[in-house]
N, C-alpha and C positions, 0 to 999 in steps of 0.2 A: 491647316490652311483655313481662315478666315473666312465665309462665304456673306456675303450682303444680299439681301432678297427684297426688292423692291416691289413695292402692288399697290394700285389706285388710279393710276394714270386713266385718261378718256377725254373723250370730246365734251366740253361744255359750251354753252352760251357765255358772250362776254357779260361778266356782272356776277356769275358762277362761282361756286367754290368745289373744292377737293378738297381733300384728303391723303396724303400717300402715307403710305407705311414704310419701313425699312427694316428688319426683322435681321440680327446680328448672329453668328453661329457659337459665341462667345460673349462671356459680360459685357457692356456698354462702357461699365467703367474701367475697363484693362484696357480703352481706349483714351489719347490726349485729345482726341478730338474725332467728332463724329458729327455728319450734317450730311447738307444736299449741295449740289452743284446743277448747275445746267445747261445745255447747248443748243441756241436756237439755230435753224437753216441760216447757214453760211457766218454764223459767229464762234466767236470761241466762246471754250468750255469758261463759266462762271459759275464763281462764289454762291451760293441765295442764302445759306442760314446755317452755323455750325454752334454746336454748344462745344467749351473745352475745358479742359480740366477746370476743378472747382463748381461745375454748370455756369461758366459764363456764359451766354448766347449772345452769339451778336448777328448780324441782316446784312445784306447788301440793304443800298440806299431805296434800289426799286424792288424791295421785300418788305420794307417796313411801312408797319400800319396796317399791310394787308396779309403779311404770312406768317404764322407762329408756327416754331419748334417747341417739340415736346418731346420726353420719354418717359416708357414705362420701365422701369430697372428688372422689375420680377420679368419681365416677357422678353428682356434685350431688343426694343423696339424701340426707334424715332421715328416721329410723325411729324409730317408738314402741312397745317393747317391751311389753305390757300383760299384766300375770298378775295373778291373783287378781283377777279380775273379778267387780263385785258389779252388781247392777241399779240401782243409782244411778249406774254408770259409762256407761248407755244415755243414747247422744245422737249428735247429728251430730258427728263429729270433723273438726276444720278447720286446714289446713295455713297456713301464715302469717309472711308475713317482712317485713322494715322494712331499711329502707335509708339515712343521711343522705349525699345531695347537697347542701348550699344548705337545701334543706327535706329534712321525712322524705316517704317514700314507703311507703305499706304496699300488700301482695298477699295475695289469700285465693285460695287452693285452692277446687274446686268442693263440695268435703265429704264424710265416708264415714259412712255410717251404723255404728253401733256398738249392738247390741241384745244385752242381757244377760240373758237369759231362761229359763228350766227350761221 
């Protein structure tokens, strides 16, 4: 079983950055796809940033410019760079990867909270 371990989440100031991490119990690349999602109070769960096979990465439209993906392959880590944080960016952030075997297989991280607040 697949586990995703998410950590970095906390309260900032708007204007603020993070950092999250997402630490994979298995290689990154037996992954088609591996990123972040997010869920603000009272919306649905959303896209923010996936790399997929080959490393393409691609953003939601309100991730770009301010949020970079990255990973380390020796550590099986993706990281979400996050600056210029605005309070619309407060939400659970959730680590998340897909896999095709035969079928897809998807895995969720437990979540980190993300609160962007003055």
């Amino acid at each position: 079983q697949v586990q995703l371990v998410e950590s970095g989440g906390g309260l900032v100031q708007p204007g603020g950055s993070l950092r999250l991490s997402c630490v994979a119990s298995r290689s990154i690349f037996s992954f088609n796809f591996i990123g972040w999602y997010r869920q603000g109070p009272g919306k649905e769960r959303e896209e923010v940033a996936g790399i997929r096979s080959g490393g393409v990465m691609n953003y939601a439209d309100s991730a770009k410019g301010r949020f970079t993906i990255s990973r380390d392959t020796a550590k099986n880590t993706v990281y979400l760079q996050m600056n210029s944080l605005k309070p619309d960016d407060t939400a659970v952030y959730y680590c998340n990867a897909k896999s095709f075997g035969g079928s897809w297989s998807t895995y969720w991280g437990q979540g980190t909270q993300v609160t962007v607040s003055s």
